[in-house]
C-alpha positions, -999 to +999 in steps of 0.1 A: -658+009+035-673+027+070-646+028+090-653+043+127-621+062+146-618+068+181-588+082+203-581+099+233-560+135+239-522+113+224-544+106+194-562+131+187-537+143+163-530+117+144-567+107+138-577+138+124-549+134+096-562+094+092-597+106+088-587+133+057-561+102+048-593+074+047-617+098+029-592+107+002-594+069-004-634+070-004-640+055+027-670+067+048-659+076+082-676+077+118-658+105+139-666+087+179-639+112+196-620+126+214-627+158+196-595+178+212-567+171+224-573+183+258-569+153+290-594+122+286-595+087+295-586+061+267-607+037+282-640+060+273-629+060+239-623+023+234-653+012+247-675+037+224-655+021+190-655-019+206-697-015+210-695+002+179-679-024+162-696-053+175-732-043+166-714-037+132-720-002+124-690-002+107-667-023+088-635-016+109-624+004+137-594+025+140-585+035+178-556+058+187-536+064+222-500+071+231-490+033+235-521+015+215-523-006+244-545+011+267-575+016+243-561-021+229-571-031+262-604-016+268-621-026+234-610-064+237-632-066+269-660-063+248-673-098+231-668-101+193-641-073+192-604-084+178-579-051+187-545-054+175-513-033+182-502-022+150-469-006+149-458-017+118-472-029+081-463-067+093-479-071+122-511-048+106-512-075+081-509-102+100-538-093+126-560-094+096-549-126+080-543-148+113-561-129+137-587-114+117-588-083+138-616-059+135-595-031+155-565-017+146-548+001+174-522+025+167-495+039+190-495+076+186-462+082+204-447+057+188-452+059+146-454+087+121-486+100+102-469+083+071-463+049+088-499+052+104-512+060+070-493+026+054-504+003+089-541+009+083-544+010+043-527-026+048-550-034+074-580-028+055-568-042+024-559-073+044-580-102+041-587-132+068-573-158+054-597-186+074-587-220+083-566-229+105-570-194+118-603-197+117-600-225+145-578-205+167-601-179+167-632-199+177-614-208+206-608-169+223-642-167+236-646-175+274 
């Protein structure tokens, strides 16, 4: 799979150990920052990865912040983009099957490299299961 990362500075960490994680799996990865962990603005960030995403560059998207929920936030402005909060292998799951997110948001501050690396490889194993959910989902659009 092409899988595109993003984060800001509270990521920064964390996605660098995802991307050697994801390619030690095979999957093809597209770097779209921060590239240090000095300051930036989340928001920069999860816009670059929801545009990314939606003209379906890659396959999935992996964004990174302290919380999740500010670049969460950001990259569900953008139309066709499904960001979840994933802080756990459930709920990672779950926005695949019900939800069938496209984003998986991690919390930096808030989960281990090992339970990051276990959220996303559900994630993208994950299928949507359609629907039902598949109904719900046609109905988020304004």
């Amino acid at each position: 799979m092409k899988i595109a990362v993003a984060c800001d500075h509270a990521g920064y960490e964390m996605k660098m150990n995802l991307i050697e994680h994801l390619k030690g799996k095979g999957h093809e990865i597209i770097d779209l920052g921060s590239h240090s962990s000095q300051a930036s603005d989340y928001p920069e960030f999860g816009h670059e990865i929801a545009r990314h995403i939606a003209r379906r560059k890659s396959d999935f998207g992996i964004s990174i912040c302290g919380s999740g929920n500010g670049i969460n936030m950001t990259s569900n402005k953008h139309p066709l983009i499904r960001s979840a909060v994933c802080w756990n292998e459930e709920i990672a799951e779950l926005a695949r099957r019900h939800n069938d997110a496209n984003i998986c948001a991690l919390p930096a501050r808030f989960i281990t490299f090992d339970q990051a690396f276990h959220i996303v490889d559900i994630f993208l194993r994950s299928p949507f299961d359609g629907g039902r959910h598949q109904r719900r989902i046609d109905k988020i659009p304004i």
